[in-house]
C-alpha positions in Angstrom: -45.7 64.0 36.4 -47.4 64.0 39.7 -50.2 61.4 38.8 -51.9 61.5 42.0 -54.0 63.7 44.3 -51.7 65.9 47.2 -52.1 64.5 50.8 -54.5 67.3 52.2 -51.6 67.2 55.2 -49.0 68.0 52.6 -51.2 70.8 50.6 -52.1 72.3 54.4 -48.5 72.5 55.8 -47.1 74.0 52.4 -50.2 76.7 52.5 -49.2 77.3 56.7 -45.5 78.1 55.7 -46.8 80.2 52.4 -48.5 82.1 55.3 -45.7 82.7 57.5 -43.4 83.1 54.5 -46.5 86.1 53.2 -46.5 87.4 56.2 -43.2 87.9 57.4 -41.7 88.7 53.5 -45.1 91.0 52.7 -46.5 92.3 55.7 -49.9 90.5 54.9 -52.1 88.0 55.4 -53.8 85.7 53.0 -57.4 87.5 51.9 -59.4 87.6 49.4 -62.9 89.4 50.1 -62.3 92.8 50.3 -60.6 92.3 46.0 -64.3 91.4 45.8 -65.4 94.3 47.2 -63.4 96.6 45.2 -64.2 94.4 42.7 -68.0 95.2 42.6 -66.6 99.1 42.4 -65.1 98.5 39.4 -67.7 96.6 37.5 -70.1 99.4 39.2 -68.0 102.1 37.6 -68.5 100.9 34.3 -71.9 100.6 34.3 -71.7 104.0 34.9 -72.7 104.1 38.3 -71.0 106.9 40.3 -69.3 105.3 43.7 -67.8 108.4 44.8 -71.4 109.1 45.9 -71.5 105.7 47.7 -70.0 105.7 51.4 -68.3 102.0 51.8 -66.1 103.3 48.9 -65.1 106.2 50.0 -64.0 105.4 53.4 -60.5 105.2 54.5 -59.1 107.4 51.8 -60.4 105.1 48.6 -59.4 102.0 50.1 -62.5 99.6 48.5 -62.9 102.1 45.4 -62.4 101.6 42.1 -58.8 103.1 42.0 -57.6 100.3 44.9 -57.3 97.9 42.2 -55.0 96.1 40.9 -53.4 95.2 44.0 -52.1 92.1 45.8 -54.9 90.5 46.7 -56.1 90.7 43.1 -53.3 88.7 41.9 -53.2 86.6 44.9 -56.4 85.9 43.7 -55.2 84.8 40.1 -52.6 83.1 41.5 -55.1 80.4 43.2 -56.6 80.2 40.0 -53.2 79.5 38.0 -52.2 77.0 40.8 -55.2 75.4 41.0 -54.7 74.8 37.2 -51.8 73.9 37.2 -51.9 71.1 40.2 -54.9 69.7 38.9 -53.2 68.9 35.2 -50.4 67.7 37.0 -51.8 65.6 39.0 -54.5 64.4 36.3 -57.4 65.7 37.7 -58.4 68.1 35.6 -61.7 68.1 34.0 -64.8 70.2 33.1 -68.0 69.2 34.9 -71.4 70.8 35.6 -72.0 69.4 38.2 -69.5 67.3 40.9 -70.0 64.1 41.4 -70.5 63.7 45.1 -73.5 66.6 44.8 -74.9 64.5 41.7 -75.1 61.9 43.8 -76.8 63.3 46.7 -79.4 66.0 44.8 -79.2 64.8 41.3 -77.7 65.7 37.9 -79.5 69.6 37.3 -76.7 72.0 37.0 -79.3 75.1 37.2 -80.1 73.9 41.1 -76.3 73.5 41.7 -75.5 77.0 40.3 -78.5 79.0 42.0 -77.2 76.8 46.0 -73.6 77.6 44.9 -74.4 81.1 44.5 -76.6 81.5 47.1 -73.7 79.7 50.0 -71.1 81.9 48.2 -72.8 85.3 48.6 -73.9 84.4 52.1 -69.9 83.1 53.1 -68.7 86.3 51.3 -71.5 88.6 53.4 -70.3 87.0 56.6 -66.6 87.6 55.4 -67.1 91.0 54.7 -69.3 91.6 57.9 -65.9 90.2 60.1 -64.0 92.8 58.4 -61.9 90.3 56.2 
């Protein structure tokens, strides 16, 4: 169908009208690391780990505790993942890889080292995220 990659121009301008559109429909703004957040209470809930005990929870009337989700931002969330999906097989991208190409190229083929850096800039772009307050 669409057998070639978006102009990033395009793909920007569609994504600043989704905004205004989210905004002035919803009331919100795009976000996604505070679904994280309540995320973590979740997961830390069924462990069996008491977050009622745990301040960042708590605050604001629940707001990041287990019982915030599901919410928008969680399937805001999914949604990026469906349309990522989705573009990507129509435009004929879509593929399973390890490791990217360009990284391969500039620190080699060892998807361990590529997971552990990925990790590592995600938690620290997710810390600074949350330590904005968004």
């Amino acid at each position: 169908m669409l057998r070639q990659p978006w102009s990033p121009y395009l793909a920007g301008g569609l994504t600043g009208v989704l905004l205004v559109l989210s905004v002035w429909v919803a009331g919100n703004f795009f976000g996604a690391s505070t679904t994280f957040s309540r995320s973590a209470s979740v997961i830390e809930e069924a462990v069996g780990i008491n977050t009622s005990k745990i301040e960042y929870f708590t605050t604001s009337k629940g707001k990041y505790g287990p019982g915030s989700l599901p919410n928008w931002q969680l399937m805001f969330l999914v949604g990026i993942i469906i349309g990522g999906f989705v573009a990507s097989k129509l435009s004929g991208d879509f593929r399973i890889q390890a490791v990217p190409d360009m990284w391969q190229e500039r620190f080699g083929p060892n998807p361990v080292k590529r997971a552990v850096v990925a990790i590592i800039g995600g938690t620290i772009a997710l810390f600074g995220a949350r330590l904005a307050g968004g």
